[in-house]
TIMIBA-914091 format. One record per atom (N, C-alpha, C): x, y, z. Coordinates in steps of 0.001 Angstrom, whole numbers, plus 500000, padded with zeros to 6 digits. Each point is the difference from the previous one (the first is absolute). Example, Ala and Ser with C-alpha at 12.3 -4.5 7.8 and 13.67 -1.06 7.14 Angstrom:
513190494310507800499110501190500000500900501200500000499650501050499280500820501190500060499230501090500730
END
This chain:
683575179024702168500326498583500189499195499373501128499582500705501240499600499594501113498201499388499482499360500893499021498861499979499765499868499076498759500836499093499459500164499208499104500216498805500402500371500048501011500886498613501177498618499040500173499598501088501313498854499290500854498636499919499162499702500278499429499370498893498726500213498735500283500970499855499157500732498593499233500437498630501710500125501099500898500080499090501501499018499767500036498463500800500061498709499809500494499216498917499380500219499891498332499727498552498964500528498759500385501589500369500076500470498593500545499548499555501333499890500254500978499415499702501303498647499230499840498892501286499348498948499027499344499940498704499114500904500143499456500315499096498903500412498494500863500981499600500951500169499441501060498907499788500615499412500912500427498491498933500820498785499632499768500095500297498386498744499378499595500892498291499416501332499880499345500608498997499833500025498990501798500493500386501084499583499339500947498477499675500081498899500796500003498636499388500090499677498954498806500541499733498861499609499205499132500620498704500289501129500208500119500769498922500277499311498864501386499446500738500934499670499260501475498230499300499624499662500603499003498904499771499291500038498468499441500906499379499029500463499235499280500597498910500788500270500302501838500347498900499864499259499619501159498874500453500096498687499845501201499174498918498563499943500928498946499329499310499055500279498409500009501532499709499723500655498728499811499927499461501057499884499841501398499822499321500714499046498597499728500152499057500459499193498668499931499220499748501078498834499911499247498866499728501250500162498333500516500188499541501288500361498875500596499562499919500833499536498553500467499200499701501039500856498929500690500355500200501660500748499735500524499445499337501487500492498649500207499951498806501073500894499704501275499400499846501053501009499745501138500443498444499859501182499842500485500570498595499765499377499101500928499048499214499969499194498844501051501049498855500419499856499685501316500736499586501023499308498971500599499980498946499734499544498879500696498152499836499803499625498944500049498519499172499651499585499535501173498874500411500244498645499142500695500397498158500006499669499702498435499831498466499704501286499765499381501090500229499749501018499464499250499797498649499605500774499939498876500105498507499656501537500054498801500439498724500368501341499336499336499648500401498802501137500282498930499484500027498165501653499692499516500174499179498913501090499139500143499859499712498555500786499678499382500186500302498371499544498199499410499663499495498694499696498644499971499745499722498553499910498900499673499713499597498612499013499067499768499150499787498722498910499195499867500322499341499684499586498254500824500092498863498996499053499317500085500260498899499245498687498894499887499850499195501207499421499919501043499818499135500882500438498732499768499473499205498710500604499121499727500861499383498623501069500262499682500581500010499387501337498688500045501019499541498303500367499164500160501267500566499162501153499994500298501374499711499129500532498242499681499550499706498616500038498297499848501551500249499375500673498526499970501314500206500039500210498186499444500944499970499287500098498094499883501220499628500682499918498645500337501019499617501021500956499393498854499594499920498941501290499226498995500560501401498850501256499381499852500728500788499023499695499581498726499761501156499248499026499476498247500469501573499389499472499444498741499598501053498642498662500201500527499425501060499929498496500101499564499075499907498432499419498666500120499935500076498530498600500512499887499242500604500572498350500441499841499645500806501219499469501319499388499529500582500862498416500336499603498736499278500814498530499756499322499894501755500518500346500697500953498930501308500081500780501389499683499646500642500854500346501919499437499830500461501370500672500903500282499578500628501556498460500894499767499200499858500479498830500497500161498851499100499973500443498414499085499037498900500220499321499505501047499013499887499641499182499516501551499823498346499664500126499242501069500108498972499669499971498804501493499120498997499474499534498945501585500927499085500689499786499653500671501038498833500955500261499231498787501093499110499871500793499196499439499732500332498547500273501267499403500187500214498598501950500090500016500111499423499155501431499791499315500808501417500177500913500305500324500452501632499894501323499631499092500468499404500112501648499994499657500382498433499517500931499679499076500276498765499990502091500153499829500327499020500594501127500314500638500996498299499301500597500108498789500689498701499748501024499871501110500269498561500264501777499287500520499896498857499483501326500244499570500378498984499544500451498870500664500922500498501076500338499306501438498809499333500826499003500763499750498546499246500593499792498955499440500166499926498845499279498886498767500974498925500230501344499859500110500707499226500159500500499244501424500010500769500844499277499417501025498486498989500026499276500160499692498744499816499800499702498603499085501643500014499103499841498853499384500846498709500475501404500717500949500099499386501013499498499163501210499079500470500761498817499971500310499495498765499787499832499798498556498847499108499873500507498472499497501460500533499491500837499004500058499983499008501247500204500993501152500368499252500881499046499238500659498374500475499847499006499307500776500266498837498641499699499953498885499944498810499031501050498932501187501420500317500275501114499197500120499631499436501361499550500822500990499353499796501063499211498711499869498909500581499314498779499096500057500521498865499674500839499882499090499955498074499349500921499171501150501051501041500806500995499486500955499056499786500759498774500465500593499263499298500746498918499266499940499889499795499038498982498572498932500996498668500088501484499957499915500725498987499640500228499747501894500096501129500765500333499752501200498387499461500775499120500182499729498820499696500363499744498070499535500351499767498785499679498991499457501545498759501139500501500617500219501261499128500271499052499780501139499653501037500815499700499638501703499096499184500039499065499691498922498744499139500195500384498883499861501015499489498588500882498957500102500825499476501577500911500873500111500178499781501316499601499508501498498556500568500307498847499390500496499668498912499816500173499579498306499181498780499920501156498832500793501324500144499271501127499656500563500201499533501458499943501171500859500156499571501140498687499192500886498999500045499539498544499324499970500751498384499608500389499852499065500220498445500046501622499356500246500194501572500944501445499274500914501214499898498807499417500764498902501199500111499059501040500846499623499673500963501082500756501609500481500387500393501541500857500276499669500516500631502070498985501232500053499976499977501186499405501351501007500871501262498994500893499804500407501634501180499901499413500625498136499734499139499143499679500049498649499005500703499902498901499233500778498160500856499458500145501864500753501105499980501278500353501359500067500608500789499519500717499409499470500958500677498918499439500478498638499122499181499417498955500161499501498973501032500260499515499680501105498568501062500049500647501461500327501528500828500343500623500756499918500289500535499281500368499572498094499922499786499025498884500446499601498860499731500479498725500063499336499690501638500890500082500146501177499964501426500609500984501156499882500868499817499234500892501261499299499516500014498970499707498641499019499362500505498495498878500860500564498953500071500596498726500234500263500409501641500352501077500527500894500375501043500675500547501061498784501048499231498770500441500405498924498994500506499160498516499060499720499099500760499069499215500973500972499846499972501209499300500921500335500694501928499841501345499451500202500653501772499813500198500153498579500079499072499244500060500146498203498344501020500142499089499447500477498806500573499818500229501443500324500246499887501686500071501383500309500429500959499102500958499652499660501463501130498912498963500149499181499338499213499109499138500237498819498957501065500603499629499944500828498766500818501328500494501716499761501286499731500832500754501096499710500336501181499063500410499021498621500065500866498709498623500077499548499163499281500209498380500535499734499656501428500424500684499888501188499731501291500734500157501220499535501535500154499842500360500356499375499728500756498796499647499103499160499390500295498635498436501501500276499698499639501074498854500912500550500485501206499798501174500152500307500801501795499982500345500581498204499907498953499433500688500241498632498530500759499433499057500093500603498680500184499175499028500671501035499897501685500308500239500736501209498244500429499557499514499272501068498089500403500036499633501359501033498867500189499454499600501316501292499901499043500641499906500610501481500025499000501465498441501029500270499366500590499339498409500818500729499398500832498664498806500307499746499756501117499206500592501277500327500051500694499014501060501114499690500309500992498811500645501004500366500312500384498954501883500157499732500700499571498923500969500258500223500622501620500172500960500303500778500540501317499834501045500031499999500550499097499213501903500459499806500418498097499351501050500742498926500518498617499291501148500657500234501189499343500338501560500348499741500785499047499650499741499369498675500467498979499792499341499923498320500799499728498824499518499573498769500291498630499369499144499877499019500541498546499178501391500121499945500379498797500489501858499679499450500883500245501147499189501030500595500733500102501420500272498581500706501350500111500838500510499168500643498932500322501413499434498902500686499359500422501121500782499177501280500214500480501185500832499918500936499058499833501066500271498903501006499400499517501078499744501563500861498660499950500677499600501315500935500457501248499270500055500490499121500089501103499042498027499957499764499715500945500373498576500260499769499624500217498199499122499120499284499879500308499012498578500729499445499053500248500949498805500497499873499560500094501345499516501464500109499067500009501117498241499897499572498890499774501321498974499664499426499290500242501272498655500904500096499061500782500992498777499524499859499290500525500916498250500136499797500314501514500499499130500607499177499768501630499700498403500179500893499554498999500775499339500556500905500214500069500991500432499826501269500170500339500753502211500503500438499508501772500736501558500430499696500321499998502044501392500538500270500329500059501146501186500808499691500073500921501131501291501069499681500931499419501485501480500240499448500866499588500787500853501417500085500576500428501463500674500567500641500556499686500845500938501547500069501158499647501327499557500521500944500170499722501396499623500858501308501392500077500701500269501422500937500738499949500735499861499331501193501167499813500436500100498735501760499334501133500713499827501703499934499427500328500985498539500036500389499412499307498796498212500572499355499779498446500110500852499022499791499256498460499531499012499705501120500085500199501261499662499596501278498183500106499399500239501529499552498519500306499772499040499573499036500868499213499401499329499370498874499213498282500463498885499732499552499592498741500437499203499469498535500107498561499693499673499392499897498085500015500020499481500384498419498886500140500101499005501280500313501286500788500194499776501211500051499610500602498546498878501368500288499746500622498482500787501039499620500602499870498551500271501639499127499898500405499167500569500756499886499554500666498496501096500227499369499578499685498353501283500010499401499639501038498417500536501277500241500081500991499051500705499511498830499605499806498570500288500019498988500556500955499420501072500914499706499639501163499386499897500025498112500350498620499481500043499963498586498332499999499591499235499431500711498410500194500030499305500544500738500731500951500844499387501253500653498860499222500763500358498936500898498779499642500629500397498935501435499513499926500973500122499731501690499174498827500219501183498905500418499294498576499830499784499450501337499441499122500198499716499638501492500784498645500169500852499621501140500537498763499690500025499360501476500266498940500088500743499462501623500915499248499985500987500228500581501009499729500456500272498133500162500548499141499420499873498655499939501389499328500333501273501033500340500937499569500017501132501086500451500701499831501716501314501011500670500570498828499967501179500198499438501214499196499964500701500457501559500496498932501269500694500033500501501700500239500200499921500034499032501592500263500027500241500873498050501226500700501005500075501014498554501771499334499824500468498613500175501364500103500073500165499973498452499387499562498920499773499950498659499464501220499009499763500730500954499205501382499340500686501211500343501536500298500168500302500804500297499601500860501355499828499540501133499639501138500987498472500020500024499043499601499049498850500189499953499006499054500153498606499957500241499117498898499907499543499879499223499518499301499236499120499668498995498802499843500006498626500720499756498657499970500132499463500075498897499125498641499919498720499805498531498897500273500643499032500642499181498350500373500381499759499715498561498682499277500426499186499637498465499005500927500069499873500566498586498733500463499730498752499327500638498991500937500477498697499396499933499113500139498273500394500623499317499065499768498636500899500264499104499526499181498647500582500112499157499963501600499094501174500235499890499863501156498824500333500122498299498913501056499336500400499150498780501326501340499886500740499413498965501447500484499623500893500366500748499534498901500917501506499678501227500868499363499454501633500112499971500781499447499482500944499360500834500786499092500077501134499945500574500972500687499861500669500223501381501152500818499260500052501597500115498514500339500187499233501198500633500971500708501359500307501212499920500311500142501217498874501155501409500205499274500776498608500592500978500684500245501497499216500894500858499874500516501264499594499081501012500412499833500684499163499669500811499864500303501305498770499816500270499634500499501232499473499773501276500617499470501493499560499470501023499881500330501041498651500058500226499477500810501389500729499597501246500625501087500613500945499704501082499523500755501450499504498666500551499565500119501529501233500613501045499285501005500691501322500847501129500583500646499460499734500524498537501269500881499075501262499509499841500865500479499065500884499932499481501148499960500900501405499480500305500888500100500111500562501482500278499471501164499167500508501129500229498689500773499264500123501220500010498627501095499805501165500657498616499057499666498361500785500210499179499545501737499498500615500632499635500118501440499514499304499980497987499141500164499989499295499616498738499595501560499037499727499246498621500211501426499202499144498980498991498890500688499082499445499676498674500505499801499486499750499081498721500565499333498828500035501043499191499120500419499676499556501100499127500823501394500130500553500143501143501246500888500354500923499838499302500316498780500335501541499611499396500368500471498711501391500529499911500516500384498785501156499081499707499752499529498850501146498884499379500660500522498879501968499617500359500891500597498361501122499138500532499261498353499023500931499286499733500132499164501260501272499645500589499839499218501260499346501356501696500237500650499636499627501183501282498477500431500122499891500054500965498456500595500463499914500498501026499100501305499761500161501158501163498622500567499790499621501122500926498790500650500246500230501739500006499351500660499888499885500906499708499721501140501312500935500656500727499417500663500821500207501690500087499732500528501116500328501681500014501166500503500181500067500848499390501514500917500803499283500950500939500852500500500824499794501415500704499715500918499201500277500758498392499661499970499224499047499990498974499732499095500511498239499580498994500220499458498259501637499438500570499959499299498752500022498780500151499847499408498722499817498019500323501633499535499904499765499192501089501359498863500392499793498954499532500661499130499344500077498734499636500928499476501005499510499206500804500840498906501242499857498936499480501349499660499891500223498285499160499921498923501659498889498984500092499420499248501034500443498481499913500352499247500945500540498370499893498302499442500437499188499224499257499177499757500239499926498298500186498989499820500926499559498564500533498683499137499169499264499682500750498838499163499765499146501079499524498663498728499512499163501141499333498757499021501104499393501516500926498149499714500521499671500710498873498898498988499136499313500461499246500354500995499390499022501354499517500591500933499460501302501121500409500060499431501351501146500760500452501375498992500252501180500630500141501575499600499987500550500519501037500714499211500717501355500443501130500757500814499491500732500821500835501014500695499859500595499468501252501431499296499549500897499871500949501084501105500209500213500680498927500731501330500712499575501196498766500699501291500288499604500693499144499061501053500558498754500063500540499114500197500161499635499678501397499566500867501347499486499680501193498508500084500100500132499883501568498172499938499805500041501417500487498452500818499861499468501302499968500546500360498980500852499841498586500296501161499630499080500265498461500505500667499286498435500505498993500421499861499127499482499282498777500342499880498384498918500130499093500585500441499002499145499967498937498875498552499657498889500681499559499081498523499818499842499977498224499458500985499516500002500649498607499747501064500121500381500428498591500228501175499506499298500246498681499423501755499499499562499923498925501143500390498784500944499937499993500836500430499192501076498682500457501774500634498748500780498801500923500630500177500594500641499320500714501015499914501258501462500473499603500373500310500592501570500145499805501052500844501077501122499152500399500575500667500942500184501830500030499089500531500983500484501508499970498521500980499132499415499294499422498795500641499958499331500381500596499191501248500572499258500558500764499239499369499902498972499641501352498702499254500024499283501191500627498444499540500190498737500419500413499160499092500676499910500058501327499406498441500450498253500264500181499631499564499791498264500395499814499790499467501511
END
């Protein structure tokens, strides 16, 4: 029995450590080769970057001051079209009748002061041959200066609903292109209810918010740059407008910079970066990480770093502004510490890495 035993011990033992050497084999193999970044801590040149939208520099929301049907609409949103082309035609009925009011009244006017005009000259002649009192030809020529006062506001009123009539029939106010109708035939149209907006598509300006702690640094005429990312391309602009007061803007300021050149398949509506060179640095020294790092699932985003281990961590990060290709980390993440940049394989919490 003794010489039958230790055999069968001496296989299994072997048997065990060639299964341990294969196994430690397989997972040196699986490791992920990764190339790994220290977290950068503050800039030389900093500059402000602040979130914004494209619009038309000059642009119009037209609107009619009278209550109507819309009975004609001449264009289409995308029409291009010159100063005083027709856009909209807008019936009232209440206009029209007024209007015929109006004209009633200058007619009634006018003849009350034709009959009051003709009396006073009579009158004149009258007291000329001592055949009228003083008290009469004044009474008279008083007569003759209310008729005169009566047709002049009959006129006005008629002036008025002329005016008027201007809104019922809604012109471009500049060349343009339209970009928005909200309003159809038959529709009821309502005083200051915008019924078409209308641009020039050459020249754009992006509007943002600034914080009360950064506005100081912002001036008037100052240059930036404003990152596109829907056209992957970095525009040059200056600054044409810091709103003084944010009591209307929530806490914030309001800053327009116009493009310096036109771009083609710039849109309104575009959303863009922007970016302003900030003299004396920043307010605070921000803790920054690549775009290209970032890992996104859904609303969360995090970066990829080491374990003690040598496996990959996914740290879910509260992130800030974007300098250029790189992003704040407001928490999550300190400065000196080391994360993943890429990798040749994929990521996943607890996978062995290999950092080249």
């Amino acid at each position: 029995m003794k010489k039958f035993i230790i055999p069968i011990l001496f296989v299994t033992v072997l048997f065990g450590c060639g299964d341990t050497r294969d196994t430690t084999s397989v997972t040196v193999d699986d490791a992920v080769k990764v190339q790994v970044q220290q977290v950068a801590k503050g800039m030389d040149n900093p500059y402000l970057s602040t979130s914004g939208i494209i619009e038309a520099a000059k642009n119009a929301k037209l609107s009619t001051r009278m209550m109507g049907h819309v009975e004609k609409i001449y264009v289409s949103t995308g029409d291009t079209v010159t100063k005083g082309t027709t856009l909209i035609r807008v019936n009232s009925a209440e206009l029209s009748a007024k209007s015929a009011q109006a004209n009633a009244l200058v007619i009634e006017a006018t003849a009350a002061y034709k009959n009051a005009e003709k009396d006073l000259k009579r009158f004149k002649a009258l007291f000329n041959d001592n055949s009228a009192s003083q008290k009469e030809l004044d009474d008279m020529r008083s007569r003759y200066e209310m008729a005169e006062a009566r047709l002049e506001a009959a006129k006005q009123m008629k002036n008025e609903v002329g005016a008027q009539f201007a809104y019922t029939n809604l012109s471009a106010p500049f060349n343009g292109v339209i970009t928005g109708i909200f309003i159809e035939e038959g529709d009821l149209a309502n005083p200051s209810a915008p019924l078409l907006t209308i641009e020039v598509p050459e020249s754009f300006e992006v509007t943002t918010r600034v914080a009360e702690n950064d506005i100081e640094k912002i001036k008037p005429r100052s240059k930036a740059k404003v990152v596109v990312k829907a056209l992957d391309t970095v525009l040059a602009a200056t600054v044409t407008e810091v709103s003084p007061s944010a009591t209307i803007s929530g806490g914030q300021f309001l800053v327009k910079a116009l493009l310096d050149d036109p771009v083609e398949k710039l849109k309104s509506g575009m959303y863009a970066t922007v970016q302003f060179p900030v003299e004396g640095g920043l307010t605070h020294t921000p803790v920054l990480v690549p775009l290209e790092a970032v890992v996104t699932h859904g609303q969360l985003r995090g970066i990829y770093t080491i374990s003690n281990q040598n496996t990959a961590l996914l740290r879910w990060l509260r992130l800030g502004r974007t300098y250029g290709d790189q992003v704040e980390v407001l928490s999550g993440l300190s400065g000196e510490e080391t994360f993943i940049i890429s990798a040749e394989g994929k990521l996943y919490n607890g996978v062995r890495v290999e950092i080249q």
